[in-house]
Structures are given as structure tokens and as C-alpha cells.
N, C-alpha and C positions, 0 to 999 in steps of 0.2 A: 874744691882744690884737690889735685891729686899727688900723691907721692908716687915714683919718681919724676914723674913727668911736668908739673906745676914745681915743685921744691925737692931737692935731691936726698931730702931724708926727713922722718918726722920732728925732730928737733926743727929744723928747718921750717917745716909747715907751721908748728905749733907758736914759732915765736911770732909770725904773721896772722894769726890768723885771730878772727875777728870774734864775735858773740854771736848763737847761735852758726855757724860754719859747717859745712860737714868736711871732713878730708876723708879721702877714698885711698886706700894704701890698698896698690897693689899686689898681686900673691909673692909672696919671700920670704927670706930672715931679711931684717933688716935689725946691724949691730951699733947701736947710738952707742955716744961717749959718755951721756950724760943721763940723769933718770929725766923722765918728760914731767912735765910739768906745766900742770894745763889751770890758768886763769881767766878763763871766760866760757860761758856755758857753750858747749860744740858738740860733732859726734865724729866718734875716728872709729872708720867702718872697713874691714877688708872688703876688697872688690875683686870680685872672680876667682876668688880661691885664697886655700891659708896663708895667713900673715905671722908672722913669729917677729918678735919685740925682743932685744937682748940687747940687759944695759950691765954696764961693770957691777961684777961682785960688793966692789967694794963701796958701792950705795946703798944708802938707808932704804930704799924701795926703788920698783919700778917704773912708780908713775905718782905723782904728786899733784893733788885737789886742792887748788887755794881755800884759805878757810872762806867761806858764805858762798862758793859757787856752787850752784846745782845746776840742774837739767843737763848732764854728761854721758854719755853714752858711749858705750863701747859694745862693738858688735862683730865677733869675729875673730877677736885676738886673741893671742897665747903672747904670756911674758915670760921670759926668761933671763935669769942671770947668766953673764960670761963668767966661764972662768971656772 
């Protein structure tokens, strides 16, 4: 699955997306609303260049690991708070 092209943002991919998945975010900032939140083992990988992750300040974190999922990958990303 790709971001923007399959789903228009990674919130978007993430709520779709299945066990073992990859999504391929293409080079950008891309500014979610919300912190992501990933419940099923997947990899969220930039594709062709830097990806930047910016979710509101005023969340506890930028990405959130359901308790007992593993095999998650992240390859490529820079997270950032807005704000």
C-alpha cells in the first residue's frame, strides 16, 4: 500500500491495513491529527526519499504499539511534534 497514492495520509493507511502489510510513504512531511497507532505486525517504510511524521504536540507520543504486537518496522522515518 502506498501513501499518497493508495490512502491520502498515514492514519488513513494504518487504519486499513492488515498483518504483516508494508506501506511505502512517499518522500514529505506529512502532518497527521492524530498520534498513529499501529495494531497489527506491518512495516511503514519511506520510499525514494525523506519522510517526516508530524503529529500535535499535544499527544502523549508519536506512534503507539498495541501491547503484544511485534514484528514492526520502521524504516526511514523522522517523527516530529507540531507545534
Amino acid at each position: 500500500m502506498r501513501v499518497p497514492s493508495d490512502q491520502p495520509n498515514i492514519l488513513a493507511a494504518l487504519s486499513v491495513a492488515g498483518p504483516e502489510d508494508r506501506i511505502e510513504i512517499a518522500p514529505g512531511i506529512y502532518d497527521e491529527t492524530d498520534m498513529l497507532r499501529i495494531t497489527t505486525p506491518l512495516t511503514l517504510s519511506a520510499s525514494g526519499g525523506p519522510v517526516t511524521i508530524r503529529v500535535p504536540s499535544d499527544k502523549e507520543a508519536a506512534i503507539e504499539v498495541a501491547s503484544g504486537v511485534t514484528g514492526v518496522v520502521f524504516d526511514g522515518l523522522r517523527l516530529e511534534r507540531l507545534g
